[in-house]
C-alpha positions as CSV (number, residue, x, y, z in Angstrom):
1,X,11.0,-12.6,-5.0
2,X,7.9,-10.2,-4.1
3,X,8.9,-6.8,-3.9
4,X,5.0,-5.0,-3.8
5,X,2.8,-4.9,-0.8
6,X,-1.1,-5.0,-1.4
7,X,-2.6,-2.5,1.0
8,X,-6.4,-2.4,2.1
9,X,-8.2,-0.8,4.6
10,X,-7.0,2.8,3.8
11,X,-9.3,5.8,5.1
12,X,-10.8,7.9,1.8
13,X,-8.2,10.7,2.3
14,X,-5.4,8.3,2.2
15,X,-2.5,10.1,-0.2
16,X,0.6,8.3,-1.5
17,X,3.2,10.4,-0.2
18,X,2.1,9.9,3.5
19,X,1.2,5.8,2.9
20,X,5.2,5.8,1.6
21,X,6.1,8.3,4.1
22,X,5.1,4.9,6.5
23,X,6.6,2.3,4.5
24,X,10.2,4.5,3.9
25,X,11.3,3.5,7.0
26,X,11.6,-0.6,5.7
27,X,13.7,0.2,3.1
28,X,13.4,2.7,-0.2
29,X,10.5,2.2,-2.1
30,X,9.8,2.3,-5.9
31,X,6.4,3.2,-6.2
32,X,3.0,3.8,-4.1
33,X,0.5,3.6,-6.0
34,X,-3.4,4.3,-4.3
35,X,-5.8,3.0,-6.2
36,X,-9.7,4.3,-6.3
37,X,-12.5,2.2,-5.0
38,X,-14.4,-0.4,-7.1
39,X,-18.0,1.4,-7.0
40,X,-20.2,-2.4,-7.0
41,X,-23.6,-2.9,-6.4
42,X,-24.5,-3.7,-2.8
43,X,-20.8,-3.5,-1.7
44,X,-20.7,-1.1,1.2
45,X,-16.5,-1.1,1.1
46,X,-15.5,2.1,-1.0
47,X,-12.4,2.4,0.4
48,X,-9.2,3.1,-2.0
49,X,-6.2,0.5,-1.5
50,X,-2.7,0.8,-2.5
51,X,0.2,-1.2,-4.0
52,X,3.5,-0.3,-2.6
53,X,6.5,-1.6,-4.7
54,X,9.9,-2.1,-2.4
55,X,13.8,-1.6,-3.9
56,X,14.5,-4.9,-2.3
57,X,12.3,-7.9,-1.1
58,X,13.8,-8.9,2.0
59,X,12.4,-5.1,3.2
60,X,8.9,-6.0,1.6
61,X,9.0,-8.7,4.0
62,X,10.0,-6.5,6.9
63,X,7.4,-4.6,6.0
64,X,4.8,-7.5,5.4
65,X,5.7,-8.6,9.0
66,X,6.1,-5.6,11.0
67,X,2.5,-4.3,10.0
């Protein structure tokens, strides 16, 4: 069962306690991890993204739906 979220679209001041601080309220999370940008050539995107690791998959999939 999938129990981590891929996240994308976070602003560049994005920190891991508030991105859990958002997810909490599915159900206890294990980890948030935000992850730097990927600096590539003619890619415009250098926005960080995060993977956020759930307890329990039925709440990753509240989550997954809800957002």
């Amino acid at each position: 069962m999938v129990t981590t979220l891929f996240v994308a679209g976070l602003g560049p001041t994005a920190r891991a306690r508030e991105l859990g601080e958002i997810f909490e309220r599915f159900g206890p999370i294990l980890r948030c991890d935000i992850m730097p940008p990927r600096k590539r050539r003619n890619d415009n995107n250098n926005n960080p993204y995060a993977f956020v690791e759930f307890a329990a998959s039925p709440d990753a999939a509240v989550a997954l739906e809800s957002l």
